[in-house]
BAKOLVEX-516432 format. One record per residue (C-alpha): x, y, z negated. Coordinates in nm, 2 decimals. Example, Ala and Ser with C-alpha at 12.3 -4.5 7.8 and 13.67 -1.06 7.14 Angstrom:
2
SEZA    east   north      up
SEZA    1.23   -0.45   -0.78
SEZA    1.37   -0.11   -0.71
***
This chain:
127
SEZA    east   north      up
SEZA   -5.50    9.87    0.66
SEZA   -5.34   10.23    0.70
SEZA   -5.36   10.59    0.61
SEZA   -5.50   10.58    0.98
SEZA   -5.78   10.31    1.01
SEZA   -5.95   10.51    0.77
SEZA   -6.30   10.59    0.86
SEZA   -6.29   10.36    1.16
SEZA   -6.54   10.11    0.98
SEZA   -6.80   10.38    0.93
SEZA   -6.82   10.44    1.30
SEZA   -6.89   10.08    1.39
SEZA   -7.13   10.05    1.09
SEZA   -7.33   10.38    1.21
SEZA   -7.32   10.26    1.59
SEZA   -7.47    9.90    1.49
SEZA   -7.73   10.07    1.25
SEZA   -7.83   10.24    1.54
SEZA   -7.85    9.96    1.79
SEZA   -8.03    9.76    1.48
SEZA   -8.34   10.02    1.44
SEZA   -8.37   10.10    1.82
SEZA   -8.42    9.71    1.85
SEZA   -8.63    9.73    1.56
SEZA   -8.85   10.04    1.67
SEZA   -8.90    9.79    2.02
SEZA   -8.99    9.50    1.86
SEZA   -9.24    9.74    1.64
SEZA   -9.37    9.84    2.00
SEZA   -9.44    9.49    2.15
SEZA   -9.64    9.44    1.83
SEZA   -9.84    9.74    1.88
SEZA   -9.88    9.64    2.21
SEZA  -10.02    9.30    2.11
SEZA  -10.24    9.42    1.89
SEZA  -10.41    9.71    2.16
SEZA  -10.39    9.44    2.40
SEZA  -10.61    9.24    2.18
SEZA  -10.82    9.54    2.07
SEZA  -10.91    9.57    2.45
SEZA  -11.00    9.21    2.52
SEZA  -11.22    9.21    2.19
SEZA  -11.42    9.52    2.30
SEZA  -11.43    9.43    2.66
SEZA  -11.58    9.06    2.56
SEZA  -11.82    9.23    2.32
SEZA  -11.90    9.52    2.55
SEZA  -12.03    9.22    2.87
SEZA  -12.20    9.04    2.61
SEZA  -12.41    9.36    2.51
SEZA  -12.49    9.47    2.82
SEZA  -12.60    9.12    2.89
SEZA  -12.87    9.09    2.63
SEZA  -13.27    9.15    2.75
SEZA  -13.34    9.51    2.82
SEZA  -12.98    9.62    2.83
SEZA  -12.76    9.79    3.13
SEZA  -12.44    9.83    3.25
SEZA  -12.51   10.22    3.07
SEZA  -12.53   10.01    2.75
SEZA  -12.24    9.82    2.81
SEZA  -12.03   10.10    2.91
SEZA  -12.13   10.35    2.58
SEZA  -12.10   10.00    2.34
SEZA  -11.73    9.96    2.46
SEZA  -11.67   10.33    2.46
SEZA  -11.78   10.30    2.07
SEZA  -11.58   10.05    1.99
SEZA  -11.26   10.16    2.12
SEZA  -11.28   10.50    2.06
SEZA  -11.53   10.56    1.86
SEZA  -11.49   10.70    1.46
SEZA  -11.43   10.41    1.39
SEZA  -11.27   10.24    1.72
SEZA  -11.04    9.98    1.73
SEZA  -10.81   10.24    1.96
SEZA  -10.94   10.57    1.81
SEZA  -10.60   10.71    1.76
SEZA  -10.35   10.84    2.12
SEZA  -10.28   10.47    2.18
SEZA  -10.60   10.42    2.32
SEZA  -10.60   10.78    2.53
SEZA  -10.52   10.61    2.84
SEZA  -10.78   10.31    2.80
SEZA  -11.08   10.34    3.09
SEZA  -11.34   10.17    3.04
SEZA  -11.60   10.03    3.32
SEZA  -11.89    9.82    3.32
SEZA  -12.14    9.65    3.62
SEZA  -12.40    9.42    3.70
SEZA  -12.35    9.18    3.98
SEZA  -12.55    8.94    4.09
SEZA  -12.68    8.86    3.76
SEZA  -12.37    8.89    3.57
SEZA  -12.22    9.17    3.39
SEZA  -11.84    9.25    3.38
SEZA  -11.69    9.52    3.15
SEZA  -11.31    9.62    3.27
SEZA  -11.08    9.79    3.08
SEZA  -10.72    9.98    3.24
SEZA  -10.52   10.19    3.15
SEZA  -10.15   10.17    3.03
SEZA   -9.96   10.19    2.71
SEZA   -9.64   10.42    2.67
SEZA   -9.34   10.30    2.53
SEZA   -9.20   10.47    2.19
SEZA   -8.86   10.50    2.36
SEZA   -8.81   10.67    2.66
SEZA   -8.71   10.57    2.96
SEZA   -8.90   10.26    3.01
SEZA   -9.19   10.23    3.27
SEZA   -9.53   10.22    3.09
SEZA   -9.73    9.88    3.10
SEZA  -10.01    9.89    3.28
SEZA  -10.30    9.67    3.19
SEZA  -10.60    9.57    3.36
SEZA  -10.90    9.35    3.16
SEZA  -11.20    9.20    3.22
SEZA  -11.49    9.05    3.04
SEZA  -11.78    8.87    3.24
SEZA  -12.14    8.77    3.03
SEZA  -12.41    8.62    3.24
SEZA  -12.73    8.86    3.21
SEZA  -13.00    8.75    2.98
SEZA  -13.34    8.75    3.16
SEZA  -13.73    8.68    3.06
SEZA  -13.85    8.40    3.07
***
């Protein structure tokens, strides 16, 4: 090696650091994403089967899911979970909570993914 390679290792070790972590920070993402993806379903699930039970409404529904996504202590409380609308309804006997919204990407330049969930519970009633 001469006088003149010197110094060309550090730039290819700083370049694939670089492409290392922005890989890394993606990866970090898709697990994020996972895990408010799953935050979502649980609450949604939860939110039907709530709204379901004797004396309850799609009101109850919607202000149980509300609570436990971005409650005090929600499952999304923190700017992940800004996006996240959630809707609930009785139809014909059976009530659906749905949950959109998208998440943001931590690197720019990438189009958000969008997310659209339901949960269906069939509506208690008297006997």
């Amino acid at each position: 090696m001469s006088d003149a390679d010197d110094g060309f290792t550090s730039v290819q070790w700083v370049m694939l650091i670089s492409f290392t972590m922005v890989l890394l920070l993606m990866a970090a993402n898709i697990i994020a994403w996972q895990y408010g993806r799953g935050a979502i379903r649980a609450a949604v699930d939860e939110s039907a089967r709530y709204g379901a039970a004797l004396g309850r409404d799609a009101v109850d529904c919607q202000a149980h899911g509300f609570d436990m996504l971005r409650g005090s202590n929600g499952l999304l409380a923190g700017p992940m979970g800004d996006s996240v609308v959630l809707s609930c309804a009785d139809v014909g006997g059976v009530m659906t909570a749905t949950a959109t919204g998208a998440f943001e990407w931590w690197v720019g330049g990438i189009a958000p993914i969008d997310f659209n969930i339901v949960g269906h519970a069939v509506v208690e009633v008297a006997p």
